[in-house]
C-alpha positions in Angstrom: 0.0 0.0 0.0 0.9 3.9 -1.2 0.8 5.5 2.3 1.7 9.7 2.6 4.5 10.5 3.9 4.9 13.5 6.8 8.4 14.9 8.2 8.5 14.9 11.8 11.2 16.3 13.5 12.0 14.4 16.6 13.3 11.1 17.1 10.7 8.2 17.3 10.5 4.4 18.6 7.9 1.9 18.1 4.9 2.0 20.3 5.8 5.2 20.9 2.5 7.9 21.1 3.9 11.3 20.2 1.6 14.4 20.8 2.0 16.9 17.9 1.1 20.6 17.3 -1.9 20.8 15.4 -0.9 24.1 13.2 2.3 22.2 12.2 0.0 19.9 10.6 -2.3 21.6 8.8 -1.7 19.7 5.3 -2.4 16.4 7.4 -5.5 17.2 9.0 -6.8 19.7 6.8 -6.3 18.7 3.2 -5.4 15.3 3.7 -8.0 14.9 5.8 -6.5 12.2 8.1 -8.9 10.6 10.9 -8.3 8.4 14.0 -6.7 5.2 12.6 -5.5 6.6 9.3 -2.0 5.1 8.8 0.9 7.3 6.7 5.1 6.9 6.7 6.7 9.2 9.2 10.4 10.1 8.5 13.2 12.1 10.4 15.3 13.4 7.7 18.1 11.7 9.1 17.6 8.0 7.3 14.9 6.5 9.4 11.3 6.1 8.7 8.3 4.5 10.6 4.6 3.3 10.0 2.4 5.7 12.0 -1.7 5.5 13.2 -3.4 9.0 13.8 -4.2 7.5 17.6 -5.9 10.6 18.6 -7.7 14.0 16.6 -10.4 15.9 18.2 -10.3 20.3 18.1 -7.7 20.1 21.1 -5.5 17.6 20.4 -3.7 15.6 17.8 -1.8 12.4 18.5 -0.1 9.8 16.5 1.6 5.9 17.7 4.3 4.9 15.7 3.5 0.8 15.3 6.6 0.3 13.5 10.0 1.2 12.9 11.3 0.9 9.5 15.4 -0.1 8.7 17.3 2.9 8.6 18.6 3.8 5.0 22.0 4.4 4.1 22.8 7.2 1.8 23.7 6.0 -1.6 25.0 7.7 -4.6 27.4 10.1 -5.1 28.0 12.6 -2.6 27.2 15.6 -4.3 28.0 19.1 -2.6 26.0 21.9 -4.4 26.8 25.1 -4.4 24.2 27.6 -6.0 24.4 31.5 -6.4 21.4 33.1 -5.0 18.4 34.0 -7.4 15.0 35.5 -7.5 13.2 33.7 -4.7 10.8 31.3 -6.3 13.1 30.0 -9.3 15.5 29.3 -6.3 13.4 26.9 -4.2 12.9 25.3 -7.5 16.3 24.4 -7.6 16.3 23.4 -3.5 12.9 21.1 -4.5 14.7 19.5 -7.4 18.2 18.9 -5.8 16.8 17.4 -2.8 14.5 14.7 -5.3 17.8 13.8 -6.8 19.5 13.1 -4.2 21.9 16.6 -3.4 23.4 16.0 0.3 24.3 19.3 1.0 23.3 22.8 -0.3 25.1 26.0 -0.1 23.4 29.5 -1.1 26.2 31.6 -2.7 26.3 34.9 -2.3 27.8 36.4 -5.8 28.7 39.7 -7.8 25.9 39.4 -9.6 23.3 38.4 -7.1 19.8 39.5 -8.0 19.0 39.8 -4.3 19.9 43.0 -2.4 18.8 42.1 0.4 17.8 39.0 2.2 17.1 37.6 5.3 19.2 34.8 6.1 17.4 33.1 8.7 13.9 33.2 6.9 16.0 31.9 4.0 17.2 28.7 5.4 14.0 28.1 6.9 12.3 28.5 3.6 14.5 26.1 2.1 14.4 23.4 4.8 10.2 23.5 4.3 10.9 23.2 0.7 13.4 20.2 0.8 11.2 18.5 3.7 7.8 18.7 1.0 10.4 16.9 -1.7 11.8 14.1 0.9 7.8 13.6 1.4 7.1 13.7 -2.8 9.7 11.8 -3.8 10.4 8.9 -0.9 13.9 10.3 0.5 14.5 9.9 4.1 17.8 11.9 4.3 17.5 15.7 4.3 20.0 17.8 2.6 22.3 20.1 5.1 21.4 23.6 4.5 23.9 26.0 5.0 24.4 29.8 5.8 24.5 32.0 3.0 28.0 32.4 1.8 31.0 34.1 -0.2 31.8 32.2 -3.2 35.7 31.6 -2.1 34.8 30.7 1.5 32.5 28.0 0.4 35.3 27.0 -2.6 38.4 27.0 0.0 36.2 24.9 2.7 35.5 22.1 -0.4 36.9 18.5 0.7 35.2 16.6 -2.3 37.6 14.9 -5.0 35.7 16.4 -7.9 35.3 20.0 -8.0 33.8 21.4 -11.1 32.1 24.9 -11.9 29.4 25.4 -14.9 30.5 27.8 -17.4 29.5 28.7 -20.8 33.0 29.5 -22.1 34.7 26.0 -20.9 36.7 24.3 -23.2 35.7 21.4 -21.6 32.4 19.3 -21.1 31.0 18.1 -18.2 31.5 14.6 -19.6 35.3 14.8 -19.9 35.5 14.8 -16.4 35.9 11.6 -14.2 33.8 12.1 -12.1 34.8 10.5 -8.5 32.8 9.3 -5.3 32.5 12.9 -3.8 31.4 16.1 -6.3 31.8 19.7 -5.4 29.1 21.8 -8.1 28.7 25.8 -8.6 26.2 26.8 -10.2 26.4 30.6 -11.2 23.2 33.1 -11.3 21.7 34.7 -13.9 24.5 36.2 -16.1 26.8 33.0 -14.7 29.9 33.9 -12.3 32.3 36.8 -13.4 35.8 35.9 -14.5 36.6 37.1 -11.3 34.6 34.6 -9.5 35.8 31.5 -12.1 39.8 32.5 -11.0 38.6 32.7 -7.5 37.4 29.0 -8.0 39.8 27.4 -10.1 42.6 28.6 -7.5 40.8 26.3 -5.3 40.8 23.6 -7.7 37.3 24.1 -9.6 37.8 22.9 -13.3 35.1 24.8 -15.7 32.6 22.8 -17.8 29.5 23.2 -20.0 27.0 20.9 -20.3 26.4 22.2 -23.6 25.2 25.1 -26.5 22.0 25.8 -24.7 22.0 29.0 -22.2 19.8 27.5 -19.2 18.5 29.3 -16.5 20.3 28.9 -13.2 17.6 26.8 -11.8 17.4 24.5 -15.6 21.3 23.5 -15.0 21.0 22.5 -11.4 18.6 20.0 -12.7 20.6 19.2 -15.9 24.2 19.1 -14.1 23.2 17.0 -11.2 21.3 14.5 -13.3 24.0 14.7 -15.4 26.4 13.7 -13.1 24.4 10.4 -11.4 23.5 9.5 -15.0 27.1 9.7 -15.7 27.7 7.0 -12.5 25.2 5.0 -13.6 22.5 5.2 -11.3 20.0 6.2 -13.2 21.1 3.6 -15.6 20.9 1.0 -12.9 17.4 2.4 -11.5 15.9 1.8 -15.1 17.9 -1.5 -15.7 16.0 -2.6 -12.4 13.2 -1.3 -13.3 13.2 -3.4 -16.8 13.9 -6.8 -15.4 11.2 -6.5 -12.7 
């Protein structure tokens, strides 16, 4: 059975009844219509996932019992480490949404020369994006959350990068995204609209960033986060492996 799947932010264990805040749920109870005895998936963004029963719902009080605790997933796939220039507000939580369905582990907002947001508040930000990545991990079946981070400058969040593939999208590369080996752990910037200035690309391949296109096409910023990092599991064969499963099923 196809049951829904809420985020819940504590740590659970079978048996357990958990009293909740009604207006936290208002999708559950009031679109989804949920009613005592209603079962749906509860996850904690950190890998595990349980079966849940609405045990109690009346104008006061809403109150769930986990009956069972599902095994924990491991993360699988490349770990990619995205690092995208800030944008207009809505085309950027497009780009949080889509990263977190395929599988980005960790999300940087860059702060860039030619950001097209003057101002911005930070905190609101992050919580923004954490709602939008915690509706995907609910869409799309992911138990693992992304890390959000601070807002940042483009060579703070380049020096601090550990991964063993660092590459930056940019039209004028001599070389394509699929020229590159692409190893176990991926570092990706993703410029805004008008890409990074040359300033910015220096700034990044001093820290080891190799510039590549993933083709003629000018995308917008939010188009080649979905492109690149499909690109890039496609090119490790997970997607190829997802659809060869699927196939022989």
């Amino acid at each position: 059975m196809n049951y829904t799947r809420t985020f819940l932010r504590e740590s659970f264990f079978a048996e357990e009844i958990i009293p909740l805040d009604k207006k936290d749920f208002h999708h559950e109870i009031n679109v989804l219509r949920k009613k005592e005895g209603d079962k749906f998936i509860v996850f904690d963004g950190k890998g595990s996932s349980g079966l849940a029963q609405v045990f109690k719902l009346d104008k006061k009080s809403f109150e769930i019992k986990i009956l069972e605790v599902l095994p924990t997933e491991h993360r699988s796939g490349i770990d990619i480490n995205l690092g995208q220039a800030l944008i207009k507000n809505n085309p950027f939580q497009f780009s949080v949404q889509k990263a977190t369905e395929l599988g980005v582990k960790d999300f940087s907002p860059l702060l860039t020369e030619r950001i097209s947001i003057k101002r911005q508040d930070y905190n609101h930000l992050i919580e923004k994006c954490y709602q939008t990545a915690q509706g995907a991990c609910e869409q799309c079946g992911e138990n693992w959350l992304p890390v959000i981070n601070s807002p940042q400058k483009v060579e703070y969040w380049a020096s601090a990068s550990k991964a063993a593939t660092k590459i930056v999208l940019f039209p004028g590369a001599d070389k394509k995204l699929t020229d590159i080996d692409i190893k176990e752990s991926v570092a990706l910037a993703i410029g805004p609209e008008g890409d990074f200035t040359e300033q910015e690309i220096e700034t990044l391949t001093k820290f080891g960033f190799v510039p590549v296109t993933i083709g003629n096409r000018i995308l917008r910023a939010e188009t080649a986060t979905i492109a690149a990092i499909s690109a890039l599991r496609y090119g490790k064969k997970e997607f190829r492996n997802d659809i060869k499963k699927i196939i022989t099923q």
